[in-house]
Chimera marker file (.cmm) of the C-alpha trace (Angstrom):
<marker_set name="trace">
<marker id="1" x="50.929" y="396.517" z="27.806" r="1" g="1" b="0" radius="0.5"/>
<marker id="2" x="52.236" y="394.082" z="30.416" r="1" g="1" b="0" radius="0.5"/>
<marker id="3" x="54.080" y="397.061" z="32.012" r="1" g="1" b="0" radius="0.5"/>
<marker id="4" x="51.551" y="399.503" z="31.933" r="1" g="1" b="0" radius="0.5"/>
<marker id="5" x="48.788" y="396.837" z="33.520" r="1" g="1" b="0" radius="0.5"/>
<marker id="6" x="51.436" y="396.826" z="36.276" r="1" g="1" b="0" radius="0.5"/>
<marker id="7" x="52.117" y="400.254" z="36.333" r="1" g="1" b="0" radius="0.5"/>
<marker id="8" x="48.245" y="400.582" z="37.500" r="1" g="1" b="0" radius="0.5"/>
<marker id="9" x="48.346" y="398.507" z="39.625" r="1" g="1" b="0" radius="0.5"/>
<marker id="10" x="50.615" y="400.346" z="41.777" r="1" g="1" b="0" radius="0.5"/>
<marker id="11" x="48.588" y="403.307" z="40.918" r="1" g="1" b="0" radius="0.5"/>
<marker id="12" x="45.614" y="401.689" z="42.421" r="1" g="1" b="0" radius="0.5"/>
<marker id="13" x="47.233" y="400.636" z="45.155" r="1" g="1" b="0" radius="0.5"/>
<marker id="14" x="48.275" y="403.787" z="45.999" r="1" g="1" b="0" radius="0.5"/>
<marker id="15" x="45.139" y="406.072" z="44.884" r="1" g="1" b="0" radius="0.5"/>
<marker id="16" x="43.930" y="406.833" z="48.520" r="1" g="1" b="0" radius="0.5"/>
<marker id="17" x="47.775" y="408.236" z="49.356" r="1" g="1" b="0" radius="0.5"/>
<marker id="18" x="48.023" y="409.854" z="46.213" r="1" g="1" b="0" radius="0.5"/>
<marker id="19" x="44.269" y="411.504" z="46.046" r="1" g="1" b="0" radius="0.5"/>
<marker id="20" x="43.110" y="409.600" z="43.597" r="1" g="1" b="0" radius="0.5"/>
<marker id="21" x="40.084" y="409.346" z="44.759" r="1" g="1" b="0" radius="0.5"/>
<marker id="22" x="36.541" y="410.763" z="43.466" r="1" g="1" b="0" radius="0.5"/>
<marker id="23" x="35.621" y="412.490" z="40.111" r="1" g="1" b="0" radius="0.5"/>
<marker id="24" x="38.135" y="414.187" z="37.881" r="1" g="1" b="0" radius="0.5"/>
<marker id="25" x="39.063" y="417.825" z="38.204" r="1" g="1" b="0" radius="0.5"/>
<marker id="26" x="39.356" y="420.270" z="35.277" r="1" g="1" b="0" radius="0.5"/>
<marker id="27" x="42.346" y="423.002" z="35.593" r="1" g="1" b="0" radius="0.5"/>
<marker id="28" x="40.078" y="425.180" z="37.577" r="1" g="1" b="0" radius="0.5"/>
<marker id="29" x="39.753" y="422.671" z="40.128" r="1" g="1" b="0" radius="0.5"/>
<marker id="30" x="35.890" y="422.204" z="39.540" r="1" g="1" b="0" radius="0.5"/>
<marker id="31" x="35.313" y="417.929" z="38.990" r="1" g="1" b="0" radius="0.5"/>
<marker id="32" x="35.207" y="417.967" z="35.147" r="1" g="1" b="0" radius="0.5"/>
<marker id="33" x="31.583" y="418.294" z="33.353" r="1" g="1" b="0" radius="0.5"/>
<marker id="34" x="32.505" y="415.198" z="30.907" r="1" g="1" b="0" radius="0.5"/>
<marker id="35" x="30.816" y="411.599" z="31.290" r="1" g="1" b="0" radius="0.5"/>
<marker id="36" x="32.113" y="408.295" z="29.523" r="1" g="1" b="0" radius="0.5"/>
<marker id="37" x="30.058" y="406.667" z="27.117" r="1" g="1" b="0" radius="0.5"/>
<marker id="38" x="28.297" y="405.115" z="29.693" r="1" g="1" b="0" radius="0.5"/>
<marker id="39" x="27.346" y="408.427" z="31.543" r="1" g="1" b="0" radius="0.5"/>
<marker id="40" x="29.343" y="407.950" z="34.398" r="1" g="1" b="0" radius="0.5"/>
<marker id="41" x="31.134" y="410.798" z="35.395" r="1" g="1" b="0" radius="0.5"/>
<marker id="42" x="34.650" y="410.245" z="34.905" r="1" g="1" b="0" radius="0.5"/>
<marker id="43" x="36.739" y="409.388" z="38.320" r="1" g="1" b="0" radius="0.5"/>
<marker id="44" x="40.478" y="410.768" z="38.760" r="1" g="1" b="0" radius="0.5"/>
<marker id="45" x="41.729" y="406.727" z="38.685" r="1" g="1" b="0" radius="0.5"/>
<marker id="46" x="40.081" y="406.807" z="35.223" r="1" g="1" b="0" radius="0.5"/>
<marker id="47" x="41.569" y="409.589" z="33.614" r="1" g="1" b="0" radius="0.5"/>
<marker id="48" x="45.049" y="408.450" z="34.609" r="1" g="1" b="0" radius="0.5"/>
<marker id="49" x="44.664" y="404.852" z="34.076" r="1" g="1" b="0" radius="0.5"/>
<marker id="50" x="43.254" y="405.384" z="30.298" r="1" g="1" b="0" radius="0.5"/>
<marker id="51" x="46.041" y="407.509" z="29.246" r="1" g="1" b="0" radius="0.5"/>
<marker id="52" x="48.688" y="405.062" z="30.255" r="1" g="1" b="0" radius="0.5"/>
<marker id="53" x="46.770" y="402.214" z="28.389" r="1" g="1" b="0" radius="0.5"/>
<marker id="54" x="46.312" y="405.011" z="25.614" r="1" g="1" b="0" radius="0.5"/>
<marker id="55" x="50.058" y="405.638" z="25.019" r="1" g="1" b="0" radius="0.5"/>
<marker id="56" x="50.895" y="401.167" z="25.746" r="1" g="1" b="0" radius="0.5"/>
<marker id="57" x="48.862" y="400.008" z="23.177" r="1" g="1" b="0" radius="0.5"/>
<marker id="58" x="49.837" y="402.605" z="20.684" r="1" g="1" b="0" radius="0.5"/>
<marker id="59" x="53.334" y="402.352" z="21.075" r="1" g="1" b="0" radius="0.5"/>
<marker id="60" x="53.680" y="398.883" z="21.497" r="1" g="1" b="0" radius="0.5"/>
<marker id="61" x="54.085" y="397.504" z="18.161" r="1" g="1" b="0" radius="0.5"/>
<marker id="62" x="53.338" y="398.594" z="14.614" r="1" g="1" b="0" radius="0.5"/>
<marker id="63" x="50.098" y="396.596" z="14.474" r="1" g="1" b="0" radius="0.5"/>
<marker id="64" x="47.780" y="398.328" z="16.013" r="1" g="1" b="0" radius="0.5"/>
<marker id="65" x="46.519" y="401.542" z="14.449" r="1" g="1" b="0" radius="0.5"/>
<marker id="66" x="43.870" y="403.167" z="16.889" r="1" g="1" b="0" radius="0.5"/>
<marker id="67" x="42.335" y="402.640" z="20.188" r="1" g="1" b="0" radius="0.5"/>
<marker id="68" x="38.727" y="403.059" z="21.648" r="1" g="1" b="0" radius="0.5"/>
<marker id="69" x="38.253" y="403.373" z="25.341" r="1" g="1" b="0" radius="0.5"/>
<marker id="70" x="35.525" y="403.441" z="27.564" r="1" g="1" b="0" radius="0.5"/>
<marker id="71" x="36.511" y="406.996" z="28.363" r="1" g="1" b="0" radius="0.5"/>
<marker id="72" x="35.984" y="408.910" z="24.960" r="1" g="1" b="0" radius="0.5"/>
<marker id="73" x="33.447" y="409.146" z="22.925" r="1" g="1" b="0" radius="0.5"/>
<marker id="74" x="35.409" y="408.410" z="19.909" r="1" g="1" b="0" radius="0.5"/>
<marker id="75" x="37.889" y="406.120" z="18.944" r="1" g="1" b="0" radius="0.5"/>
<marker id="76" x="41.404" y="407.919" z="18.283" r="1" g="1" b="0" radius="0.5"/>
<marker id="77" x="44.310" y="407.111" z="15.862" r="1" g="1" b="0" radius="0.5"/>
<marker id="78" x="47.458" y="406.328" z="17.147" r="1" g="1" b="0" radius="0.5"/>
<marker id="79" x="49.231" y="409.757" z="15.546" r="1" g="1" b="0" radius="0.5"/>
<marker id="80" x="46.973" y="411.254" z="17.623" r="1" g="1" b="0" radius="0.5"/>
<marker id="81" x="47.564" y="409.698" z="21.063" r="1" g="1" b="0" radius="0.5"/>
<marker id="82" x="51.541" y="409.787" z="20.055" r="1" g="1" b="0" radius="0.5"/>
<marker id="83" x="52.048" y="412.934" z="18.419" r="1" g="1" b="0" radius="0.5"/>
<marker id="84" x="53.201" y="411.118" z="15.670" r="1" g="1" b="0" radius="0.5"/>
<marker id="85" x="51.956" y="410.179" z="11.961" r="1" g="1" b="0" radius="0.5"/>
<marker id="86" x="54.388" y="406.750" z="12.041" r="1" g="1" b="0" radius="0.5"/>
<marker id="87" x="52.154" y="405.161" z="14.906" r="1" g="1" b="0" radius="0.5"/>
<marker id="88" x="49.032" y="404.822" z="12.256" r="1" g="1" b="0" radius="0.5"/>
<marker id="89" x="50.497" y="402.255" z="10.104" r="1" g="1" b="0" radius="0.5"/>
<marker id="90" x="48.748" y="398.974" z="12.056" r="1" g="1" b="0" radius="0.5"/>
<marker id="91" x="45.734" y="396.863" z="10.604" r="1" g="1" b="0" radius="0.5"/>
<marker id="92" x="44.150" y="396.765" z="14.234" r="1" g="1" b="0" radius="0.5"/>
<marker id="93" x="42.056" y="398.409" z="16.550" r="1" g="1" b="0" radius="0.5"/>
<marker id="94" x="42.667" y="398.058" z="20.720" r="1" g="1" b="0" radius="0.5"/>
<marker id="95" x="39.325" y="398.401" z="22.679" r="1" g="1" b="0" radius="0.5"/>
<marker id="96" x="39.603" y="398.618" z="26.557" r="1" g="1" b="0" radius="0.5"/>
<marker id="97" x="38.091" y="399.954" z="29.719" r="1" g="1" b="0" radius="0.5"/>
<marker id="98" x="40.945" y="401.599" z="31.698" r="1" g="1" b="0" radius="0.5"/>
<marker id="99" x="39.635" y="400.700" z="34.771" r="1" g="1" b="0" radius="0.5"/>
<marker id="100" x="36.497" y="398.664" z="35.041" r="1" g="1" b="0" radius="0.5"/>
<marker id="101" x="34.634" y="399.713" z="38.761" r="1" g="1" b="0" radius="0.5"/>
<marker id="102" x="36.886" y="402.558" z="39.378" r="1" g="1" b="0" radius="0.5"/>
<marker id="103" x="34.194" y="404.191" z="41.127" r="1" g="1" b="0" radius="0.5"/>
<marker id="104" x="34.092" y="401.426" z="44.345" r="1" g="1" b="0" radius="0.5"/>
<marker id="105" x="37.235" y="401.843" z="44.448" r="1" g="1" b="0" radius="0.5"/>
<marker id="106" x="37.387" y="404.151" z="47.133" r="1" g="1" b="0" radius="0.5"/>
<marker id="107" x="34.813" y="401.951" z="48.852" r="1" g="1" b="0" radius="0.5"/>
<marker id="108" x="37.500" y="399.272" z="48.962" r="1" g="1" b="0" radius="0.5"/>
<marker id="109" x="35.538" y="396.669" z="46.564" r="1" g="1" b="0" radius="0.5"/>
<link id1="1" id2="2" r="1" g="1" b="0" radius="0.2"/>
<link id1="2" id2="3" r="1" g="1" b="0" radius="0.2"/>
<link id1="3" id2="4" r="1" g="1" b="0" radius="0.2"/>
<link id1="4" id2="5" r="1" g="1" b="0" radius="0.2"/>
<link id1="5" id2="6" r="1" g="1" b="0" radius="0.2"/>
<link id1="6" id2="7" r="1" g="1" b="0" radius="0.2"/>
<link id1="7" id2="8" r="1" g="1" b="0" radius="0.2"/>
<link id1="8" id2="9" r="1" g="1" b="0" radius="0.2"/>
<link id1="9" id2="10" r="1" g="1" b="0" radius="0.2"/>
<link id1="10" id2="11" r="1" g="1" b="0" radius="0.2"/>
<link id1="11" id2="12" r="1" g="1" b="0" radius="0.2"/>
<link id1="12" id2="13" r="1" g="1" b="0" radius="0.2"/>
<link id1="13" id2="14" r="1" g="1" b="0" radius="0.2"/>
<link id1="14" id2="15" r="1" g="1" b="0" radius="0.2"/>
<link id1="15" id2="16" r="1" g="1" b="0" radius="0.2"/>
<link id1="16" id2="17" r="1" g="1" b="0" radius="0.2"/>
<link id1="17" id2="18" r="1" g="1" b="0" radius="0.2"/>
<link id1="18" id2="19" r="1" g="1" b="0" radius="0.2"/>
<link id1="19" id2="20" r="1" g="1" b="0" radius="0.2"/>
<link id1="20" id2="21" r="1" g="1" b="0" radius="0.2"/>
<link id1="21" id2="22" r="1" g="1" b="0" radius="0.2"/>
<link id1="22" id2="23" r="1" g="1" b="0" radius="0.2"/>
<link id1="23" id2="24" r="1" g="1" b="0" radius="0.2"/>
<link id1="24" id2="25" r="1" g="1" b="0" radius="0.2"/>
<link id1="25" id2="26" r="1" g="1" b="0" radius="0.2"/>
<link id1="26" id2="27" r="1" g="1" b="0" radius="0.2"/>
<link id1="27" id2="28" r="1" g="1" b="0" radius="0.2"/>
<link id1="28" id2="29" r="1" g="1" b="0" radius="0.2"/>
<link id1="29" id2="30" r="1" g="1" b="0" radius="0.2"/>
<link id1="30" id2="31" r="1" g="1" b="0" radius="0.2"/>
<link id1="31" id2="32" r="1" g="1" b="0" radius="0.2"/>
<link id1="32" id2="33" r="1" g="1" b="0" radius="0.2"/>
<link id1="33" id2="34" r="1" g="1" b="0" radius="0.2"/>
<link id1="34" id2="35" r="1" g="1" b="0" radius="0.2"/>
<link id1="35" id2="36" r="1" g="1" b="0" radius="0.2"/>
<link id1="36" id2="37" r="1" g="1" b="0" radius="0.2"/>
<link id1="37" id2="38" r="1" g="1" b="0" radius="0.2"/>
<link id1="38" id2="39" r="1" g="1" b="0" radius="0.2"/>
<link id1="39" id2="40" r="1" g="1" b="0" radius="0.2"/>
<link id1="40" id2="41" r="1" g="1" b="0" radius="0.2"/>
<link id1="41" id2="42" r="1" g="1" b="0" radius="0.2"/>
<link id1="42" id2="43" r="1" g="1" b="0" radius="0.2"/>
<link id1="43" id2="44" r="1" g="1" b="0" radius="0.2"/>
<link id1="44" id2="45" r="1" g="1" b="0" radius="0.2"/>
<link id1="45" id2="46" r="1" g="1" b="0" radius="0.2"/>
<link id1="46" id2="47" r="1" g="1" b="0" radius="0.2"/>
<link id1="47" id2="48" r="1" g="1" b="0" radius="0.2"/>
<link id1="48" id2="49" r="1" g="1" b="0" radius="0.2"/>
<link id1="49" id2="50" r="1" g="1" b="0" radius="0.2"/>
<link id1="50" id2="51" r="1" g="1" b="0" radius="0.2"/>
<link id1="51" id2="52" r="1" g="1" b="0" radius="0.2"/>
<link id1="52" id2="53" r="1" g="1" b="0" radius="0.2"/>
<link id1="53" id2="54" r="1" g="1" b="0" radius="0.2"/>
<link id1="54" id2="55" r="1" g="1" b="0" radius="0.2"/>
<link id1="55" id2="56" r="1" g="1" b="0" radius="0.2"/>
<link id1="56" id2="57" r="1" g="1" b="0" radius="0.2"/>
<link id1="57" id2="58" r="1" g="1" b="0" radius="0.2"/>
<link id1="58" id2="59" r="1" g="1" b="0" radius="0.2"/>
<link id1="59" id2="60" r="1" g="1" b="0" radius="0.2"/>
<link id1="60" id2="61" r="1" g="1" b="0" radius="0.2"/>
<link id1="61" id2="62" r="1" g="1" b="0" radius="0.2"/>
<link id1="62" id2="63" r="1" g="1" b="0" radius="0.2"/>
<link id1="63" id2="64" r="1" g="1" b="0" radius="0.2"/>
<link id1="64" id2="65" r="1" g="1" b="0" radius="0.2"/>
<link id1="65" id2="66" r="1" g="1" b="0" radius="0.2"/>
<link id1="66" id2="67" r="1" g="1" b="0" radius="0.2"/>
<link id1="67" id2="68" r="1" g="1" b="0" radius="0.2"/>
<link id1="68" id2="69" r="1" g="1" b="0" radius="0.2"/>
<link id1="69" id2="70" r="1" g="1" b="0" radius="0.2"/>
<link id1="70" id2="71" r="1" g="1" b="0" radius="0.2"/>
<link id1="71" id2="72" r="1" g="1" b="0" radius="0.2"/>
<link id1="72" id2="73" r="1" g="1" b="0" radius="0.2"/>
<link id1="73" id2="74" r="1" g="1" b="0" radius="0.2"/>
<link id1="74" id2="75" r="1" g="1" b="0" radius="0.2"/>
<link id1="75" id2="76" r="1" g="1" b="0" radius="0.2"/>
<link id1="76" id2="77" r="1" g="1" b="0" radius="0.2"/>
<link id1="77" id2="78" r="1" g="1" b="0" radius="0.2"/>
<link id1="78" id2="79" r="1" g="1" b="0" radius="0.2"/>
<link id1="79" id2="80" r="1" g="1" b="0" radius="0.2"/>
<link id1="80" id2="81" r="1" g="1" b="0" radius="0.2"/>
<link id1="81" id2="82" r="1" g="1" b="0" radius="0.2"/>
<link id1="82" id2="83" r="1" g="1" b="0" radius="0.2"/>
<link id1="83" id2="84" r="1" g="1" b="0" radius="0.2"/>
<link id1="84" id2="85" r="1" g="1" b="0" radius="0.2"/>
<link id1="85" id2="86" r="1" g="1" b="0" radius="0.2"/>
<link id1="86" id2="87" r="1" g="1" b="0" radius="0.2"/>
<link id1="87" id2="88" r="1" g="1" b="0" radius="0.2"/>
<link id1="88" id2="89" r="1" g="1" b="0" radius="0.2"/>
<link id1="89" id2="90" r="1" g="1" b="0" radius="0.2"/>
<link id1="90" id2="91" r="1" g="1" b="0" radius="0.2"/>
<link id1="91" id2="92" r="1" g="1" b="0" radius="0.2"/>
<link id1="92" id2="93" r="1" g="1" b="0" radius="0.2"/>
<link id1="93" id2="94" r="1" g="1" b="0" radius="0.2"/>
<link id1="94" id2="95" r="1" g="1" b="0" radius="0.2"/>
<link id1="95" id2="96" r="1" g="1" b="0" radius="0.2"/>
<link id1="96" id2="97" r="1" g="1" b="0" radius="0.2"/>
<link id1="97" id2="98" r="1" g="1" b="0" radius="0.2"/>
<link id1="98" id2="99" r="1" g="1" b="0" radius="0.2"/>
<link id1="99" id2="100" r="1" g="1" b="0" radius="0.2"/>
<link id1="100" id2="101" r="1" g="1" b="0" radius="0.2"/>
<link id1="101" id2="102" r="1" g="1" b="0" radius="0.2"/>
<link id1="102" id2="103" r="1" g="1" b="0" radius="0.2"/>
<link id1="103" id2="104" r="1" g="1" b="0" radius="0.2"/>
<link id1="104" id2="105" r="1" g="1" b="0" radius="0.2"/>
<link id1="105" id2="106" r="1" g="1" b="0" radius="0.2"/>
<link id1="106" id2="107" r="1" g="1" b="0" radius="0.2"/>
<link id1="107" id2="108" r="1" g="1" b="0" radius="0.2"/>
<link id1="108" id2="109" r="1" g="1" b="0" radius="0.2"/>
</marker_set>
């Protein structure tokens, strides 16, 4: 988790370079019609930054079983974020927010 905090770090530092910026596209290049559970519209910084914390907390040990993020309306089982029914067998839950203020990000705050 330690790696992936810094891995998004560099992300972040980086966003403006790497068009990061702004709301999420969909694969026709439209910004995506999905909101988090807060009914923000989701930013690019978001989408990337949750599935790196997805895939960290699921694979890094055998305790944890599912995650809920600030992105998805529901929480999700580790098999499901892994691709793989051995990442389920944990007695706990991880509960994040990818990227708290990822929208003033591009404001510099």
């Amino acid at each position: 988790v330690g790696d992936a905090c810094k891995h998004i770090n560099r992300i972040v530092q980086r966003a403006q370079t790497d068009d990061l910026y702004g709301a999420a596209l969909g694969p026709n290049g439209l910004p995506l019609e999905d909101t988090n559970i807060q009914g923000e519209v989701q930013q690019k910084l978001d989408v990337v930054c949750n599935t790196i914390l997805l895939k960290a907390f699921c694979g890094c040990s055998s305790a944890i079983s599912s995650v809920a993020s600030e992105e998805e309306d529901e929480p999700r089982s580790c098999a499901d974020v892994m691709g793989d029914s051995a990442f389920s067998v944990g007695n706990y839950v991880a509960v994040f927010d990818p990227l708290d203020g990822s929208k003033n990000i591009d404001a510099s705050l």
